[in-house]
N, C-alpha and C positions, 0 to 999 in steps of 0.2 A: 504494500500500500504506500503510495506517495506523501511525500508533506512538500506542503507549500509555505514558506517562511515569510511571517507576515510581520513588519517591524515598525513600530513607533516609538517617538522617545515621550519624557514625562508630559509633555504638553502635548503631545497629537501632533506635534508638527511634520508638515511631509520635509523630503528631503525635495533636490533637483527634479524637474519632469512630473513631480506630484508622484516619488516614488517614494516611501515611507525611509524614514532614516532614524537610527536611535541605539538607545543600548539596550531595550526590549524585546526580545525576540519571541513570536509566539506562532504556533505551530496548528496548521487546521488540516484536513485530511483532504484528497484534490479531487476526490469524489462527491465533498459538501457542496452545498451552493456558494456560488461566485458571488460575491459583491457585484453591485453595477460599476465601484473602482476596478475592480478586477477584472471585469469585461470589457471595461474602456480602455485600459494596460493590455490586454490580449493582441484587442481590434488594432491599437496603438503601433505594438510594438510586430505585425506579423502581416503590415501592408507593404509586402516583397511583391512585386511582379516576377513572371518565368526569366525575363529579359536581363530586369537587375541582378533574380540570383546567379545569371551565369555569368553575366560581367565581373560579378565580384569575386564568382567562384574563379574566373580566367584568371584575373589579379592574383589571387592567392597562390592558383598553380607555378603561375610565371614566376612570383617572388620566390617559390622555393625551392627553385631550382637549383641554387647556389646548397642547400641543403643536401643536395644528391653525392655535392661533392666531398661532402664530409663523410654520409655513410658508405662509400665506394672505397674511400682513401682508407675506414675502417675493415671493411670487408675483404678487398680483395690484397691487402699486408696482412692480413693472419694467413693465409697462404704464398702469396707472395715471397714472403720472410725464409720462407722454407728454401727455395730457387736462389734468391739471391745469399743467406748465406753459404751453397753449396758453391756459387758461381764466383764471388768476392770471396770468399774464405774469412768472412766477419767472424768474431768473437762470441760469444754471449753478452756480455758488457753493449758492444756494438748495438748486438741485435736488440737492446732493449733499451739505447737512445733511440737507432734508430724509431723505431715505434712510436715511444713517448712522447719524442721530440714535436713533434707536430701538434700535440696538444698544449705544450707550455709554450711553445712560440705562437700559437695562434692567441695566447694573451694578446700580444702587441698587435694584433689584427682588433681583436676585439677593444682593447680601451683606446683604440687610436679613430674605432669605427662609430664609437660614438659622439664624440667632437664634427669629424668629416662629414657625417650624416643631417647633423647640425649646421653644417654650414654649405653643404652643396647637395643637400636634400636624400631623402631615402630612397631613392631609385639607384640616383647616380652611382651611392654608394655602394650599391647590389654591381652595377656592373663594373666596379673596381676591384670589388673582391673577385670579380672572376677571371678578369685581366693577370691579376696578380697569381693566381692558383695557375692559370692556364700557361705562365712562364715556369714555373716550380715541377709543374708536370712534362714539361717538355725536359725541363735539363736533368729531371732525373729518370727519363725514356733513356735519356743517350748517355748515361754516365760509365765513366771508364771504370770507377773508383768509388769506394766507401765513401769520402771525401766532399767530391762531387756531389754523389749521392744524397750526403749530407746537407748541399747548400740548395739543391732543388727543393729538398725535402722542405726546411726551413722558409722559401720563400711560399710553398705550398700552403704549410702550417698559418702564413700572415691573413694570407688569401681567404682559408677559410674559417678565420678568427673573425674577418670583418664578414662573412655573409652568416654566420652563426649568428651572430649579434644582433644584424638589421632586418633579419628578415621578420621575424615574431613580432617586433617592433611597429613595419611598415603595417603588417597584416593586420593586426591588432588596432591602427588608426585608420582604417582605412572599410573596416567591416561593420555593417550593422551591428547593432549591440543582440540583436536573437541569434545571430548566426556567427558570434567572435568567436566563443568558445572551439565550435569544431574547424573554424576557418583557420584561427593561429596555431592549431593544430597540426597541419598541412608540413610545416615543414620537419615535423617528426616521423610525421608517412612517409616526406621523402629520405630523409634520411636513412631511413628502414629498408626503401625498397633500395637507396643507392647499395646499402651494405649486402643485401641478397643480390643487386649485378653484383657487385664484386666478388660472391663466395661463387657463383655462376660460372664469372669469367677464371674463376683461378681453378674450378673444375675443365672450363672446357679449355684452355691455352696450357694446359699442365702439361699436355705427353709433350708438347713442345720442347726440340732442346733448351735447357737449363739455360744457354747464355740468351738468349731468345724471349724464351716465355712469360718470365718476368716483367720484361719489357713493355710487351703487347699492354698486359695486364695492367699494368702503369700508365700507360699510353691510351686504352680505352676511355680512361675517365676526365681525359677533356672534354669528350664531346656533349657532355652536360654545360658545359661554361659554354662554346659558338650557343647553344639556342639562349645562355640569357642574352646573349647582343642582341638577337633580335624583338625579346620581349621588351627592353627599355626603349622601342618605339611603339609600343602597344599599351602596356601599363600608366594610371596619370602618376602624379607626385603624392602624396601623403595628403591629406586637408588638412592634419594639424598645425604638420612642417608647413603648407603656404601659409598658414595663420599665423604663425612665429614670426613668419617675412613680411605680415600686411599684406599678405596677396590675398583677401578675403572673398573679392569674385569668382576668384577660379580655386577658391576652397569651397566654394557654394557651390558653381557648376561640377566638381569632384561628388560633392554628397549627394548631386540631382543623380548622377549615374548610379550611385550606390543604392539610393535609398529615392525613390519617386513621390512618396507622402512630405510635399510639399513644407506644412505647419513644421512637421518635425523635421527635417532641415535646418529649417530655421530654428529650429530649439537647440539643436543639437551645435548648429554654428556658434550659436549665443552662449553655449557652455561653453565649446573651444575655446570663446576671445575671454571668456572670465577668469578660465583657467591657466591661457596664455599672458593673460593680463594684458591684454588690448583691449576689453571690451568695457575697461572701468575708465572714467576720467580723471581720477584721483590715484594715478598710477605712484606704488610705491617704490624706492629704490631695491632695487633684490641683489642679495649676495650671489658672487658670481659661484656659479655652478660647483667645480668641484669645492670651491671653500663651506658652500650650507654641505655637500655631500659627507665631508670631514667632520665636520660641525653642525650634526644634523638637529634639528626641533625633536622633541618627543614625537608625534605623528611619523615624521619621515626616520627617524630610528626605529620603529615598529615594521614600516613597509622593509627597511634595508635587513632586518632581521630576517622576515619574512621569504623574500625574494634570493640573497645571498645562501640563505639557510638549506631553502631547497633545493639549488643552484647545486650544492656541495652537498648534500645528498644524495642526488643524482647517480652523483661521480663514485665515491666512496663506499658506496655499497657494491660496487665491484661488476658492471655490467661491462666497462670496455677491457676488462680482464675476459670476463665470460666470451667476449665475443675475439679481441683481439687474439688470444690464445686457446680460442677453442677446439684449433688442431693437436696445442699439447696436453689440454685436457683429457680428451677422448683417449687419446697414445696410452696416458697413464689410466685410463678408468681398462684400457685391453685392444682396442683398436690399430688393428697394424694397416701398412699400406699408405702411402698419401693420398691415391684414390679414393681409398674409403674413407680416408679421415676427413679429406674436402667434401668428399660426398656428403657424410654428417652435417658440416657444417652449411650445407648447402638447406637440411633439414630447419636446422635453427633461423634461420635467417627468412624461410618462407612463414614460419613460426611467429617470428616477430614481427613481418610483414604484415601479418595477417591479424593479429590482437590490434596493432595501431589501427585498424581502422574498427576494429570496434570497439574502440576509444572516441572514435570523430563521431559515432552515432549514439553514445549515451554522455559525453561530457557537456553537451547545453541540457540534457534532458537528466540526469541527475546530478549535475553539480559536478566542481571540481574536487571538492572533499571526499566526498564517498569515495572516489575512483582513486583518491589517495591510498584512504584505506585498503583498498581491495588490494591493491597494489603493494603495499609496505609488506602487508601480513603475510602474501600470498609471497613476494621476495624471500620474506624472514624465513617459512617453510621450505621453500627451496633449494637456497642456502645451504642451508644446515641439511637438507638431506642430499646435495650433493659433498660435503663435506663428509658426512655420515657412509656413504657409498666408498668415495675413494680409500678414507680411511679403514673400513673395516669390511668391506664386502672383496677387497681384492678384482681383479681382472677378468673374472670369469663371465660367462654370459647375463645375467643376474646382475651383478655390477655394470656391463657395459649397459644395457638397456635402461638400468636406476638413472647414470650418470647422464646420457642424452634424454630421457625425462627429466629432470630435474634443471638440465641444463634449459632445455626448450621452457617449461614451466616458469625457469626465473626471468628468460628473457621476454614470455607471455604476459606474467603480472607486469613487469617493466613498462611492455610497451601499453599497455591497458591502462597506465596510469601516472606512474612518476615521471616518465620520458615524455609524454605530450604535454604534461599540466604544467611539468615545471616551467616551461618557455611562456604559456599561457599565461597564468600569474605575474611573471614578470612584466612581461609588455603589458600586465593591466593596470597593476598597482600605485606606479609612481605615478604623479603630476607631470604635467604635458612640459613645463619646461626643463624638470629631468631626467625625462623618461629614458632616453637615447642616454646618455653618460652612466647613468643607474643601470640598465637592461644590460651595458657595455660593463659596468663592473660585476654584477649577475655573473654572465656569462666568462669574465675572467676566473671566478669564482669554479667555476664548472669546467674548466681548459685545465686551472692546476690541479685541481683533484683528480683528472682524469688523464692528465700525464705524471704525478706522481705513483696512480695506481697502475700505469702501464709501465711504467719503466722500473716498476719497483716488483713486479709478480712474481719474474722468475727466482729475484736473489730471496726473494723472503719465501717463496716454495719450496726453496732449497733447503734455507734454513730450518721451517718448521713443517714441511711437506704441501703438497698443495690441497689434501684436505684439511688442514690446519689452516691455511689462509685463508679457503671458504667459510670455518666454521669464525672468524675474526670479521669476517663482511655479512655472515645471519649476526653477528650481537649488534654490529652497525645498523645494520638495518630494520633493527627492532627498535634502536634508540628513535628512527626516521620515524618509526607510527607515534612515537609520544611527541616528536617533532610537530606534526602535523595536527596532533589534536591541541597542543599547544599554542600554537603559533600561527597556523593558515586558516582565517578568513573564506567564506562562500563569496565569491565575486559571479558566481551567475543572474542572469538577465539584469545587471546592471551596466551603466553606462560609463564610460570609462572613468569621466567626471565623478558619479556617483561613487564610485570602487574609494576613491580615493577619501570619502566621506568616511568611510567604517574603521579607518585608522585614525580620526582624531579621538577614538574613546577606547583607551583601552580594553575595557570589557569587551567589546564589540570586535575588536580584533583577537584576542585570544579564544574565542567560543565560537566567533561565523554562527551561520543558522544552521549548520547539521552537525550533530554532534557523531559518537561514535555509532551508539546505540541505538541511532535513525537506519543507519545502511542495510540492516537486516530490509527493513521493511520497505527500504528504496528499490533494493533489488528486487522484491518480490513483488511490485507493483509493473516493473518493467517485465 
């Protein structure tokens, strides 16, 4: 049975749009009768024409594009890795910068992509980040040397530091408020589906000679970056971003394409200039960006708690291990052959494919909370029973079958829930004038966690075995569900302005309207 979270503070006062705002949260069943508010918020918020949803939906695809090339660059180097240490005669050390490395240099993609984005708008910055990857992917197609290898790799890692960053960002400004939730989602499908081409391509260019195969494998994944060039003459700019610049006509003709219910248009423009603070005449002086970021208010140290928190969650619970080194997991749960190893992994990756999108169809429709939950808990289990496997069930058929369950089931809860919602949250939470700078330290957030967890797997598997390092990412990961009941706010069907409202009161941020003990009854409504 559903709940629908209905919220007023001590006076009755509505929030923005005449949507209720408060530290009262009070819960009715979605099968009671509607309010005639609740009907006019319906009628309001769900006048999409066929026309608008696919323009918006085209924008969404186009931005995440740049997305494909991060799950690709993940996918097809956990096979990869294999070729070219045999080809370079790399190290182990090596082999686990190499990998890493692209996550902690894509920092400097990311906190560089939020400034640039700010100042030469959200599109442009999409196709820079793919300029910049598609030089990275070439010089390490043709590399002689570990060396080389190294510096392609690194300008790849900047590349796609900045389209991690701006895309959740753009999509998130850029989408009706009914349909943000699954829309900013988008770049976690692609990401998904980049990483299954990748486990694809390293099955099918594998018999390839060793100095060759590699290569190819490398080389495929530009061809994601040529189609954004041609989407940044199709997609418009941002309407928040024209608002920030005074270009308020052609942030109005942006929201007519997105959204054709005239009135709200104009509502929703009138929040932007409030929020951007163009729309008051008593405009106040504001600290400059990263200085309140440093120095943040109460309100915006709750959002940064929030957003950095899950950010590092994400990472640390150990999924670009799962996926990065899923060829050496499977070895050690009994699996021989590279064939079959990539083959497996080929398993996992349609696995995760496939959960992400049944993520995009119940995250506007039960909340981003619940799908946390489902997601944490169902990690935590996983976890610890692929930890439980390797360690004590040995090699045999039995273990090998536990370990690709268990494997597949953690990267299922993942993609079901931590991996879309994280990106989500963030592009929603912060205030229009920091959204981009904040999203951009988010997501630095989520680059070192998840190049420390890469480039730290094998020497700390060694050290305490690798079911021991799993069973160290189930206790992390259980810490992530008291995270989230703590800390993450329900940001569904509000509007981005609004979102921003539930963090001036603390109560309201730490409890959101669904708590744990709703998700039984969410799920069984759906």
């Amino acid at each position: 049975m559903g709940l629908v979270g209905v919220q007023e503070n001590g006076n009755g006062e509505m929030g923005l749009s005449g949507v209720p705002l408060g530290s009262k949260n009070k819960y009715r069943r979605m099968d009671s009768e509607l309010t005639e508010e609740d009907d006019a918020s319906q009628s309001h918020h769900h006048h999409v024409s066929n026309s608008t949803k696919k323009y918006v939906f085209a924008c969404a695809v186009f931005a995440s594009l740049n997305s494909v090339l991060l799950g690709y660059d993940v996918g097809v180097m956990s096979g990869a890795i294999i070729f070219i240490q045999e080809d370079l005669k790399i190290t182990e050390v090596q082999e686990e910068v190499l990998v890493g490395s692209l996550s902690i240099v894509s920092l400097l993609g990311s906190l560089a992509g939020g400034r640039t984005s700010d100042v030469i708008g959200r599109k442009w910055t999409m196709g820079l980040a793919a300029v910049i990857f598609q030089t990275g992917a070439a010089i390490m197609t043709f590399a002689p040397s570990f060396q080389i290898l190294m510096v392609g790799r690194l300008l790849a890692g900047v590349g796609i530091g900045f389209g991690v960053m701006i895309a959740p960002v753009y999509i998130a400004e850029i989408s009706p408020t009914v349909a943000r939730g699954a829309l900013t989602s988008f770049p976690e499908i692609f990401i998904n589906l980049g990483i299954l081409l990748g486990y694809i391509s390293n099955y099918a260019f594998s018999s390839f000679p060793v100095h060759t195969n590699w290569r190819i494998m490398l080389a495929v994944g530009i061809l994601p970056s040529v189609f954004i060039g041609f989407a940044l003459f199709i997609i418009p700019e941002s309407p928040r971003w024209l608002v920030m610049k005074n270009r308020v006509e052609e942030a109005r003709s942006v929201l007519l394409k997105t959204n054709e219910n005239e009135s709200e248009v104009e509502e929703r423009l009138a929040e932007i200039q409030l929020a951007a603070g163009t729309g008051n005449a008593e405009k106040h002086e504001e600290k400059a960006v990263w200085r309140e970021l440093l120095k943040p208010s109460p309100s915006l140290r709750r959002m940064l708690v929030t957003g950095f928190g899950i950010q590092c969650f994400q990472q640390i619970t150990g999924i670009d291990a799962t996926v990065y080194y899923s060829p050496e997991i499977f070895k050690g749960a009994g699996i021989e052959g590279n064939s079959n190893l990539l083959a497996a992994t080929v398993a996992v990756g349609i696995t995760k494919t496939v959960f992400i999108l049944v993520a995009i169809f119940l995250i506007d429709k039960l909340g981003r909370k619940p799908l946390l939950y489902i997601s944490t808990i169902g990690m935590t289990v996983c976890l610890f029973s692929l930890g439980f496997t390797l360690t004590f069930l040995g090699s045999g058929n039995v273990g090998i079958a536990l370990a690709v369950l268990s494997v597949c089931g953690n990267v299922a809860f993942f993609s079901v829930g931590i991996g879309p919602v994280c990106w989500v949250l963030t592009s929603e939470i912060f205030p229009l004038r920091l959204r981009a700078q904040a999203a951009a330290l988010g997501a630095v957030g989520n680059r070192v966690c998840s190049g420390l967890v890469a480039m730290s797997f094998l020497s700390v598997s060694d050290a305490i075995t690798v079911g021991g390092t799993f069973f160290i990412f189930s206790v992390i990961s259980a810490l992530s569900v008291a995270f989230v009941y703590m800390f993450v706010p329900e940001t569904k069907g509000k509007s981005l302005e609004q979102i921003g409202l539930l963090f001036q009161n603390e109560h309201e941020w730490q409890r959101g309207e669904v708590e744990l003990g709703d998700v039984e009854h969410l799920v069984q409504k759906e």
